[in-house]
N, C-alpha and C positions, 0 to 999 in steps of 0.2 A: 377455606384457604388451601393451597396448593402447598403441599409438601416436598420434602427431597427425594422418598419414595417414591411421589408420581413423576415429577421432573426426572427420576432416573427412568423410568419406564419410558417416557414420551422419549428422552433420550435412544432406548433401543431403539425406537419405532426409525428412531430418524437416522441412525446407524445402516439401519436393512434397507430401509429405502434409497440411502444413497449408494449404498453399496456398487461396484459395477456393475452399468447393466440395468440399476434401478431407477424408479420413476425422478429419484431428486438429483440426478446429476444432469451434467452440460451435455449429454449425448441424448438424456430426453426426447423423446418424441414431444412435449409441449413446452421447451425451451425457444426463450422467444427468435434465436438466429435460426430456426428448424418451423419455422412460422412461414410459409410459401405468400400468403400474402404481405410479408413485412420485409424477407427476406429475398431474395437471389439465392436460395439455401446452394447450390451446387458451385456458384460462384461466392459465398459468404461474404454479399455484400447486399446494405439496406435497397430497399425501392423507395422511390422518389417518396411517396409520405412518409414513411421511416426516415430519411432524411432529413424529413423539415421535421421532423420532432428531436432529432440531435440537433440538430442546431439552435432549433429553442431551447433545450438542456443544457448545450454547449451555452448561450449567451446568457443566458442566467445563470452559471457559474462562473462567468469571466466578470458578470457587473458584478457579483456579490462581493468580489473585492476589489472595490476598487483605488485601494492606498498600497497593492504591491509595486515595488520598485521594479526600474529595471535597468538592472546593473547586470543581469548574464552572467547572474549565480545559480548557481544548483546545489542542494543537496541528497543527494540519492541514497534508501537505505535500502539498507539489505537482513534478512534475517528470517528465520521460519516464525509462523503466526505464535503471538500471546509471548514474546519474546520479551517485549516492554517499548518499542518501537517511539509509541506513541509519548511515550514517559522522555525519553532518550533522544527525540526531536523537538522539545521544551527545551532542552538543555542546549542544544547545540543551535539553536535560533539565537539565545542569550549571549552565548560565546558570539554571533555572528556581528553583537552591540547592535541588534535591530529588534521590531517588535513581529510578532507572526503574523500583523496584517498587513507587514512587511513581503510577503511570501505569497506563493500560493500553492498550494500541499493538491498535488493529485494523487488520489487514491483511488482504485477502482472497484474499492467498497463505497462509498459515495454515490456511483452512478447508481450502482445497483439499487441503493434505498429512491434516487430519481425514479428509474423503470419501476421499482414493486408499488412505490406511490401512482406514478402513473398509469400502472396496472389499475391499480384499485379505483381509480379516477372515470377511466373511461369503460371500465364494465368486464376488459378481457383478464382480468386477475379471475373472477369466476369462471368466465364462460370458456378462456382456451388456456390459460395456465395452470391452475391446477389439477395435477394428475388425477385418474380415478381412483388411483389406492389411497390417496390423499381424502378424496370426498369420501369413500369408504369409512373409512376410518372415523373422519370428523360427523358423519351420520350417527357413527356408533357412540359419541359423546365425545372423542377425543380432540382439542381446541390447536391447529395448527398456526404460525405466526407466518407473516410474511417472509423476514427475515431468513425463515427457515426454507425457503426455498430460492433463497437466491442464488444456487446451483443452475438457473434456470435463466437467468437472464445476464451467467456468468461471460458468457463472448461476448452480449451484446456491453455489458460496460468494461469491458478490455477495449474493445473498439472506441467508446467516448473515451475513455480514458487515456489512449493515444493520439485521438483527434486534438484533448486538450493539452498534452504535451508539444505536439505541434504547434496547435496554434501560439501557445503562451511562447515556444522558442522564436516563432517567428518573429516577436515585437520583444524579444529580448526580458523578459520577466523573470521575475526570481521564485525558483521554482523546487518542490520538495518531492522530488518523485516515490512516492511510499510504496515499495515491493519486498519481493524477496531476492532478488540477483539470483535464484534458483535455479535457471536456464543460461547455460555457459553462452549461449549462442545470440540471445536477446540481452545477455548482460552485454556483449559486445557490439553490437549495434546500439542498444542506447547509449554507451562511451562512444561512439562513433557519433551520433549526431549530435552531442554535445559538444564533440572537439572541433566539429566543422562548424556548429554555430558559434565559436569563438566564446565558450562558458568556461569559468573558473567553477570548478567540481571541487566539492568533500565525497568522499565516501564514508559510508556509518556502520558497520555491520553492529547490531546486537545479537549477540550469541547466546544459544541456553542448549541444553540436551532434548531429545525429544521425549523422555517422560517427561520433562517441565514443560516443554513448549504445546503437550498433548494438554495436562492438566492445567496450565493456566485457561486456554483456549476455554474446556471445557469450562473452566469455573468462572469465565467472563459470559457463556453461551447461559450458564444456569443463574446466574444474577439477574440478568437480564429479563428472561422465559418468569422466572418468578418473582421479577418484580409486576410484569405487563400482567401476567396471570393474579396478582393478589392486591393488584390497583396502584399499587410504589413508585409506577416508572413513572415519567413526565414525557413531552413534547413526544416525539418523533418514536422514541423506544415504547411510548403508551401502547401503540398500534402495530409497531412494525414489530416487535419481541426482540428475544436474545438473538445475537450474530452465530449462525449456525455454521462450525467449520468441522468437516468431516475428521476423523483422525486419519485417515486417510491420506489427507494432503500434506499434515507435516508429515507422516511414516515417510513421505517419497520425496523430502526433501534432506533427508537423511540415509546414507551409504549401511549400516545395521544399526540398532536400535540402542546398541550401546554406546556410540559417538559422543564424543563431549562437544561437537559441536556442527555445523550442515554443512551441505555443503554448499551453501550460501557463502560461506567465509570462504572457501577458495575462490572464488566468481570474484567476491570483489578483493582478495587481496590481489588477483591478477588482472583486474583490470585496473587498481591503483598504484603495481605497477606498469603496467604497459601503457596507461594514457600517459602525456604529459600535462593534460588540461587538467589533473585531478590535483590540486593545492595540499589535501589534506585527508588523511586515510584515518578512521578511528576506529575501535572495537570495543564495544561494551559487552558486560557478561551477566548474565542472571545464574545465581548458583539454586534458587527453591524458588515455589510457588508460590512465594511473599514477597522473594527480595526486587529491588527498584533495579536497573543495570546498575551497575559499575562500570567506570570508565576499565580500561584494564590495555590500551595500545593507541599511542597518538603518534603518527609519520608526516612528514611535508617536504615540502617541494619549497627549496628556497626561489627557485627560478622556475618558468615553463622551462618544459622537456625537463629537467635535472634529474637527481636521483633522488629517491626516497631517502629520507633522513630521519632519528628517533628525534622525539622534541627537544629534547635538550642542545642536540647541534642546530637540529634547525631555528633554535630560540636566539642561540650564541649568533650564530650565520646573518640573521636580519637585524641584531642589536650593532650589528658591525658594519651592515650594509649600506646603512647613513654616509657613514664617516669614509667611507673608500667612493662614494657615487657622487657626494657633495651637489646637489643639484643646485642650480643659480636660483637666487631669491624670485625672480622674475620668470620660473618654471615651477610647479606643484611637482612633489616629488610621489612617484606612482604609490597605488594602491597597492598593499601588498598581500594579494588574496584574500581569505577571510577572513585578516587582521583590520576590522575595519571598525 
């Protein structure tokens, strides 16, 4: 049976190797956007069979659900990893009075486990992704998982991952786009083409500090690795291992290390307030490595364009909104955002 001991060591191993510069990050030489037969690498765009394999990953994730609405909802979160994301988007589906197969949740962890399955499918997970320090290593006894290199086929499901943002905007679907708003400048373009495609937005931020946001991370990566290493896991984690996230990537979603919180939370408080499409702005918070979020900041928009309001006027605002708009029996009176 695998221990906590060796799981911390295999831990180093994957530390150094992602390191900058090292075999397991997105700059990789055997990353698969860095692949000259799959890619356009200098142009960073698929060649035609690359192509038709996202679009078959694309349409097998579009039928897999197919009871999402589409009413030209979004929820967008925001927050550095092992925050509780996942926890805190249960909740706010419930608040939405719909079910989650209501929805369709893009994450661009999801493609990744696509590409590492479909690596291992057609033969190139051996023969051109995995690095040599990698086979080194695993020569010498050491048992690496898939999961743990999905540094490697990180652009290419950024890429599906916006393809399926797309597409699902195009037909109006109701959509959970799962990131971190950690880029001031892509926070703002995806509020951009949500406002043009005429979407009623929540914003979500869950917020934690980055010693918590490093050690959840880490102690969802170690469950994981020792359940698939000691035979506990089931389906899909059986073979693919724990979700390997560098500490690295939270350090740099974070301004110093003593922050109470990323700055993820500036990104989306300003782009809920700067869109008018955004209905509803919330903030959850994790204070330790146990706790679920806490709600801890709910805002809305009694009207498109208006201004940000704490919940209590905005509760009073639409309890009142009946009774001054009085709509004729023979008219349905609007939806009013995500009070539905």
């Amino acid at each position: 049976m695998t221990t906590d001991d060796q799981a911390a060591a295999h831990r180093a191993a994957l530390e150094r190797l992602g390191a900058d510069g090292g075999p397991l990050t997105a700059q990789s030489k055997t990353a698969t956007a860095h692949n000259p037969e799959w890619f356009n690498v200098r142009r960073g765009e698929p060649r035609q069979d690359r192509r038709r394999l996202h679009n078959e990953i694309l349409a097998r994730f579009i039928e897999s659900r197919p009871e999402v609405r589409r009413d030209k909802k979004a929820i967008v979160l925001a927050g550095p990893p092992g925050a509780g994301k996942s926890t805190a988007q249960a909740a706010l589906i419930q608040a939405t009075r719909t079910q989650p197969e209501h929805w369709l949740p893009i994450n661009a962890d999801d493609f990744k486990d696509e590409l590492l399955q479909q690596a291992r499918q057609d033969g190139s997970y051996d023969s051109y992704l995995v690095p040599d320090e990698v086979r080194a290593l695993e020569a010498a006894g050491e048992k690496f998982y898939p999961r743990e290199l999905a540094a490697l086929v990180h652009t290419e499901s950024s890429i599906l991952a916006k393809k399926a943002r797309n597409e699902a905007l195009e037909s109006g679907m109701n959509v959970i786009i799962d990131g971190t708003l950690g880029n001031e400048k892509q926070a703002k373009i995806l509020l951009d083409r949500l406002q043009t495609a005429g979407y009623d937005v929540m914003v979500a931020d869950v917020e934690t500090t980055q010693a918590v946001s490093e050690a959840r991370t880490m102690g969802r990566w170690e469950r994981g690795y020792l359940d698939a290493e000691n035979g506990t896991a089931t389906g899909a984690d059986a073979t693919l291992g724990g979700r390997w996230v560098p500490q690295s990537f939270s350090a740099s979603l974070f301004t110093t290390p003593g922050d109470k919180e990323s700055r993820c939370a500036a990104n989306a408080a300003a782009v809920a307030a700067d869109y008018g499409c955004v209905s509803e702005y919330v903030v959850y918070r994790v204070t330790d490595k146990y706790s679920a979020p806490v709600l801890d900041t709910k805002r809305g928009r009694a009207k498109h364009d208006g201004p940000l309001v704490d919940a209590d006027t905005l509760a009073a605002v639409r309890t009142a909104a009946p009774a001054r708009t009085a709509p004729a029996k023979d008219r349905p009176a609007p939806s009013n955002d995500f009070e539905r």
